[in-house]
C-alpha positions as CSV (number, residue, x, y, z in Angstrom):
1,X,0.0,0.0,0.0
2,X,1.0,3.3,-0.9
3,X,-0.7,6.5,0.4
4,X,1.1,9.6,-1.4
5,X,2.3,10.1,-5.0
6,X,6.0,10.9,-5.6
7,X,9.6,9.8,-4.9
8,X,12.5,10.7,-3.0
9,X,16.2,9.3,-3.6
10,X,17.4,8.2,-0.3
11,X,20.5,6.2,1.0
12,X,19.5,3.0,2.8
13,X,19.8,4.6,6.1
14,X,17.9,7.4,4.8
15,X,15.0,5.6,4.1
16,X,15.1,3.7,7.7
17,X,14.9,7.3,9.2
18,X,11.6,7.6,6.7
19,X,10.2,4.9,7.9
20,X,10.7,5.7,11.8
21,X,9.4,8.9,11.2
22,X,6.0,7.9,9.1
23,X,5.6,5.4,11.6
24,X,6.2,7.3,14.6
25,X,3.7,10.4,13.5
26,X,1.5,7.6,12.5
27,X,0.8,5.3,15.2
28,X,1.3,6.8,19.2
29,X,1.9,3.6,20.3
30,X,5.3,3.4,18.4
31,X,8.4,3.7,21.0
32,X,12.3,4.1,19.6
33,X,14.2,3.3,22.3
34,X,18.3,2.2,22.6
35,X,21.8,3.9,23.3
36,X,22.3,6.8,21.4
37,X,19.6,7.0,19.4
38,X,18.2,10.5,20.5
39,X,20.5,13.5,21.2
40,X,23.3,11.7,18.9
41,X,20.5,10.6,16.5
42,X,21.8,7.1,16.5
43,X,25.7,5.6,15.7
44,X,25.0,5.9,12.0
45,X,22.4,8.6,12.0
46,X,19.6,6.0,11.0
47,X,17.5,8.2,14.1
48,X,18.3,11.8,13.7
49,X,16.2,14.4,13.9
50,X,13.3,12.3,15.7
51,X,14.1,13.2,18.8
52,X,13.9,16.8,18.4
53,X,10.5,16.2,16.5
54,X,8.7,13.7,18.5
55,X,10.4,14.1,22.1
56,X,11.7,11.9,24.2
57,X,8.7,9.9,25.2
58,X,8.7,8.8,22.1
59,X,12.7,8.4,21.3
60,X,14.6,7.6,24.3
61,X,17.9,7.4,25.4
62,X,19.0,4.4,27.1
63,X,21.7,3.3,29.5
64,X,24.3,0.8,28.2
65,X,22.7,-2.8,28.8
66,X,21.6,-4.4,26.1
67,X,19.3,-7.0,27.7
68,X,18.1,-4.4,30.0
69,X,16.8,-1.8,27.3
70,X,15.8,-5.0,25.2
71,X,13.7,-6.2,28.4
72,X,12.3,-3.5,28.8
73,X,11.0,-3.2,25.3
74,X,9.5,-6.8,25.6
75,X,7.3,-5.1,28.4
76,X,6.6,-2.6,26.6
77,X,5.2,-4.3,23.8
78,X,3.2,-6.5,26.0
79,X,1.8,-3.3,27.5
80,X,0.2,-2.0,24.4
81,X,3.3,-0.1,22.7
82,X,5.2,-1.5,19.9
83,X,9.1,-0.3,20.7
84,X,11.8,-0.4,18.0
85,X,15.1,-1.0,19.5
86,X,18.4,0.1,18.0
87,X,21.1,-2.2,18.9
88,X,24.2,-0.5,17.8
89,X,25.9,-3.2,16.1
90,X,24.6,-6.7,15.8
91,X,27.9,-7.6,17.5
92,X,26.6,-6.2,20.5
93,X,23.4,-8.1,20.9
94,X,24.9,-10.9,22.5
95,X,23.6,-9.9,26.6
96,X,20.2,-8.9,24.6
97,X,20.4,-12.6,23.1
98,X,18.4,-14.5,26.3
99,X,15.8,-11.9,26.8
100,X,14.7,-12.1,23.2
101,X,15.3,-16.0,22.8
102,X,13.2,-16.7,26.4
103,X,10.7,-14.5,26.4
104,X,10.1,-12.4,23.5
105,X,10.1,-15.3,21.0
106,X,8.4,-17.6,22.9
107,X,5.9,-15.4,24.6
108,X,2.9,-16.4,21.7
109,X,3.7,-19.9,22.4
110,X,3.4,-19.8,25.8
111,X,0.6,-17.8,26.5
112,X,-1.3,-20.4,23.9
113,X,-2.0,-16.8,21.8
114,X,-3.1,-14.4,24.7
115,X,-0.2,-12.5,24.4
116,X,1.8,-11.4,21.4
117,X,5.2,-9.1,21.4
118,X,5.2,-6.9,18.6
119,X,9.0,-5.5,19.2
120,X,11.2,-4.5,16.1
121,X,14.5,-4.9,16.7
122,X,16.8,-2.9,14.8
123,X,20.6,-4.0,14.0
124,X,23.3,-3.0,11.9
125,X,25.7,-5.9,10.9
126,X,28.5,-7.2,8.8
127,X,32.0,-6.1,8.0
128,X,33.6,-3.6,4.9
129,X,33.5,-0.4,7.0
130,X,36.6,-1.0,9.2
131,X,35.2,-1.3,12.2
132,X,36.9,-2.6,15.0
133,X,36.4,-6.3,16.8
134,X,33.0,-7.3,17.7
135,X,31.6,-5.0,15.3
136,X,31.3,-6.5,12.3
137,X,29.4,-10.2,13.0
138,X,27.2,-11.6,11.2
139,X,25.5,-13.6,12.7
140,X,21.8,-13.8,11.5
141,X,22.2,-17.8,11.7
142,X,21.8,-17.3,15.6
143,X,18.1,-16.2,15.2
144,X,16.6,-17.8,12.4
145,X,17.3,-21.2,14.1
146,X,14.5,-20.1,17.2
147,X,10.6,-20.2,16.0
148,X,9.0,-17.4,16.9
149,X,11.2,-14.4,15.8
150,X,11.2,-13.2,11.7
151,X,14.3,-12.2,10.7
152,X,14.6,-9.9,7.9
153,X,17.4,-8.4,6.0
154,X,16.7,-5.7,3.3
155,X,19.6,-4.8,0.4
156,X,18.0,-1.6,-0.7
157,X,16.3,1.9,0.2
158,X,13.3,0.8,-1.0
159,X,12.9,-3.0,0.7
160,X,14.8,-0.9,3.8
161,X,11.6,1.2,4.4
162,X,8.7,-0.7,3.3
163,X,10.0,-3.8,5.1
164,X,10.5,-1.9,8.5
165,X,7.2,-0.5,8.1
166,X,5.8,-3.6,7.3
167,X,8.0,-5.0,10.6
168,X,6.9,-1.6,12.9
169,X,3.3,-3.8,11.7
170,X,3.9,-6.8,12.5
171,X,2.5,-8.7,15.8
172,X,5.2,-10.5,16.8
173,X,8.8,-9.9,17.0
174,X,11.1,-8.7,14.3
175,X,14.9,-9.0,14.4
176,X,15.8,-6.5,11.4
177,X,19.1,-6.7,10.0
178,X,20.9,-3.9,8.3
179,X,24.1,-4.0,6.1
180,X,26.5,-1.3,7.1
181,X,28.0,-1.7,4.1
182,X,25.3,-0.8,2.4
183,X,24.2,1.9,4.4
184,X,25.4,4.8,1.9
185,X,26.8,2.8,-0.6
186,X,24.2,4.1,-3.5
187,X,20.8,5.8,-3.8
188,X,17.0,4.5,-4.6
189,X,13.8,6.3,-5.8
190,X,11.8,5.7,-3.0
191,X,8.1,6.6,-2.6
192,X,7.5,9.3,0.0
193,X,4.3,8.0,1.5
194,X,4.0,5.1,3.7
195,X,4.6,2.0,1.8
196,X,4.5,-1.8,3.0
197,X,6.6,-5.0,1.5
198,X,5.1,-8.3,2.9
199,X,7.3,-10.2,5.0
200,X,8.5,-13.8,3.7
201,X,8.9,-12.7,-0.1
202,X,12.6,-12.9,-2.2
203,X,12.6,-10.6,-4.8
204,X,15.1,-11.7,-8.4
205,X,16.8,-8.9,-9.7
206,X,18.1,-10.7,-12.6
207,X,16.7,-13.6,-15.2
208,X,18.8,-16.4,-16.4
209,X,18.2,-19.8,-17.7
210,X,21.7,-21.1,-16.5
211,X,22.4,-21.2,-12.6
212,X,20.1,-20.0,-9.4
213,X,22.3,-16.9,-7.5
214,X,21.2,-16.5,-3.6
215,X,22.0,-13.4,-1.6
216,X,21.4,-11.1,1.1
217,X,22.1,-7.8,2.7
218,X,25.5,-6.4,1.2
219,X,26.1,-9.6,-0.6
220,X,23.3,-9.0,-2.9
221,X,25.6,-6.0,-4.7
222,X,28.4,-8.8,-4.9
223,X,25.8,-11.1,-6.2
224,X,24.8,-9.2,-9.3
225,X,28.3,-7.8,-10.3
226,X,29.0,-12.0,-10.4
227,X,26.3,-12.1,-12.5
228,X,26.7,-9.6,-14.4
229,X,30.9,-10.6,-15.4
230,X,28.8,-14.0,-15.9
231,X,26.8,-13.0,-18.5
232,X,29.7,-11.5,-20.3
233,X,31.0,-15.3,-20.4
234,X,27.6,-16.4,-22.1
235,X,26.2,-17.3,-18.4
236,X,22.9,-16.0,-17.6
237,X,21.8,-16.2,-13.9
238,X,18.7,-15.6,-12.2
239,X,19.8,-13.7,-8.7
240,X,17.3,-13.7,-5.8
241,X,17.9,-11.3,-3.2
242,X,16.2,-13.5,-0.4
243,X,15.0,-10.3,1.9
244,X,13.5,-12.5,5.0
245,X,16.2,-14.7,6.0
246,X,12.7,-16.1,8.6
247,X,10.9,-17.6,7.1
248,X,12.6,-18.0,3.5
249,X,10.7,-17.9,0.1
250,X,11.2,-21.8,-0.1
251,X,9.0,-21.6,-3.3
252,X,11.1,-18.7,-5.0
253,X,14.0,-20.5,-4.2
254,X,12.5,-23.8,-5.9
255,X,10.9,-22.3,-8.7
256,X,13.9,-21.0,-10.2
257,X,16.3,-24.0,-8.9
258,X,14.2,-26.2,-11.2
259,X,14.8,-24.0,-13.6
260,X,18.2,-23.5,-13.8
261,X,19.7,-26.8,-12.5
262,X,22.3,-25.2,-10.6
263,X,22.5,-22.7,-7.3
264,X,25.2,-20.8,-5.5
265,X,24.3,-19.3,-2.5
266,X,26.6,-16.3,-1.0
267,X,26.9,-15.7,2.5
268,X,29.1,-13.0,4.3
269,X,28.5,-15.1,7.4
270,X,31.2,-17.6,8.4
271,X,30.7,-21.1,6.7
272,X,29.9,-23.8,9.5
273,X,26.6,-23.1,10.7
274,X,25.3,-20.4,8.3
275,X,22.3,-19.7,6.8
276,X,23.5,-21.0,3.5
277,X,23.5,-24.6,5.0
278,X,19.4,-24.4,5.5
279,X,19.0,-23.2,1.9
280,X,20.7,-25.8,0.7
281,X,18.6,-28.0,2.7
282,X,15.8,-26.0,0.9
283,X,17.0,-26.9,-2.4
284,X,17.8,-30.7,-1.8
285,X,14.2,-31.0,-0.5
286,X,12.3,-29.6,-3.3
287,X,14.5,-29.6,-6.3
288,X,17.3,-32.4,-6.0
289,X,16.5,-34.3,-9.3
290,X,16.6,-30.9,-11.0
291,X,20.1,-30.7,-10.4
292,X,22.5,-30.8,-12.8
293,X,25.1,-29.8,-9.9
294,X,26.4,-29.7,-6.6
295,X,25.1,-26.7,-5.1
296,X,28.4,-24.5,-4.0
297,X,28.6,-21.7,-1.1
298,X,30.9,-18.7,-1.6
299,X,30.6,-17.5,2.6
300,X,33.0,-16.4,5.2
301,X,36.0,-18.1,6.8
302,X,35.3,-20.0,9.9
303,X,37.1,-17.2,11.8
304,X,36.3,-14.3,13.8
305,X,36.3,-11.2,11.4
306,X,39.8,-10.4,11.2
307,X,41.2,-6.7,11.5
308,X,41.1,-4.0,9.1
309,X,44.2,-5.3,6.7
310,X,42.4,-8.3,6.5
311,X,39.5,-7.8,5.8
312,X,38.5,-7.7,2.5
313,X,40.0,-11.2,2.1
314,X,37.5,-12.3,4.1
315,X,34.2,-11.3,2.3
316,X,33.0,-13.0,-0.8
317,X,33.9,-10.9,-3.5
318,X,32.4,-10.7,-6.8
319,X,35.5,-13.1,-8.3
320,X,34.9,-16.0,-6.2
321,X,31.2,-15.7,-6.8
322,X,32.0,-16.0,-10.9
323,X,34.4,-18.6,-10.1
324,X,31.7,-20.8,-8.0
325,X,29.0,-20.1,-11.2
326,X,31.6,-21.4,-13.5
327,X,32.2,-24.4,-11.5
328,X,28.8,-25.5,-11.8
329,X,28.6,-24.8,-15.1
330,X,31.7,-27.2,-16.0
331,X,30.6,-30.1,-13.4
């Protein structure tokens, strides 16, 4: 749904600040809430100006404890409000990590439906901006693997805004996941009116008849520049940029697996464990006697994320991507 006519170009970050703010004027019952996000408007900026404009019963400050602001929130929400927290990198989540796992995923499930938690969680993740030690995880793979939490990951301005919109909605929690390195990387024509993207749908940003390309978050750029070398080697790729890492587009996925015959999923996280490793699962389930090959991962190494001389050898990178879709094309 779109209310108003007419488009803006906004960095990502820019259009979560839209969102917030059409949100916030929108519904009293929204809450922003988390260290810095008021007088500093927020690490990155993704909050400024909202304090001075809705005041600080509406955008507060918060003391430095994770799992107390987060637990707080949870009451909140179960009060009747529905508080977005900023956690200021998704490194830093991990004291939030048992209030959200006991209680605010679980709550629906153990109230039998009575009561619902309709907390947005708002985290900024992954490496490429030099930033130092704990800063940089990414470690989505923690939270999509406990019912009762979505986890959502948008690549652009426009899936940044309508999906937190559509989250800010949503009745039950929301961990959403932002790429840093994405954060100012380019700009998007973005409607200016509220706007909502349903949560639980890929979108493909290319067609190809050759091999299935899966990506999210600030792998999705490294995806299509793969894809797009690719096609200059007569390789023509369909790229889905997955957007809700909980609960995945299985049929997306499968639809253009069985159509291709061949899938490479990229992942910034670190290999073991990762998200990558379900949606292969996904693929083996519904489309195994489609394939005409292995399915390959281009991820992360299964190290922490190493300092800043070191860390572009870390991420994926648009070469090893073209050299994974090659080698499913010659197997």
């Amino acid at each position: 749904m779109i209310t108003e006519v007419g488009t803006k170009s906004l960095t990502l970050v820019q259009a979560v600040n839209d969102a917030l703010r059409i949100m916030l004027k929108e519904r009293e019952d929204v809450i922003v809430l988390g260290e810095d996000v008021g007088k500093n408007g927020g690490v990155f900026r993704a909050t400024d100006g909202l304090l001075e404009e809705f005041g600080e019963q509406r955008v507060m400050d918060t003391p430095l404890s994770e799992a107390g602001f987060t637990g707080a929130a949870i009451g909140m929400a179960l009060g009747g409000f529905r508080p977005v927290v900023e956690i200021q990198f998704l490194g830093f989540i991990y004291p939030a990590y048992e209030q959200i796992m006991t209680h605010a995923a679980r709550m629906r499930s153990r109230t039998r439906g009575h009561f619902a938690v309709p907390l947005v969680i708002r985290a900024p993740y992954g490496a490429g901006v030099r930033a130092p030690e704990i800063h940089s995880d990414s470690t989505e793979a923690l939270f999509t693997h406990m019912p009762g939490i979505k986890v959502v990951c948008p690549a652009s301005p426009y899936d940044a805004k309508g999906l937190l919109i559509a989250a800010i909605e949503d009745p039950d929690p929301v961990l959403f996941l932002e790429p840093m390195r994405s954060y100012r990387a380019f700009r998007e024509d973005v409607p200016e009116g509220k706007y909502a993207i349903e949560i639980g749908k890929g979108k493909k940003l290319r067609e190809g008849d050759d091999v299935t390309v899966i990506a999210w978050g600030a792998m999705v750029p490294v995806a299509i520049k793969a894809a797009e070398e690719a096609k200059k080697k007569g390789i023509y790729a369909d790229v889905i940029d997955l957007r809700t890492l909980y609960p995945l587009d299985k049929d997306m996925i499968a639809e253009s697996v069985q159509k291709t015959g061949r899938a490479v999923i990229v992942q910034e996280a670190h290999a073991t464990g990762g998200l990558a490793n379900d949606i292969l699962a996904v693929i083996n389930d519904t489309s195994f006697f489609y394939q005409h090959a292995p399915v390959e991962r281009v991820t992360g190494f299964d190290v922490p994320v190493p300092f800043f001389a070191y860390e572009d050898d870390y991420l994926p990178t648009p070469a090893r991507v073209l050299h994974a879709m090659e080698k499913v094309m010659r197997f």
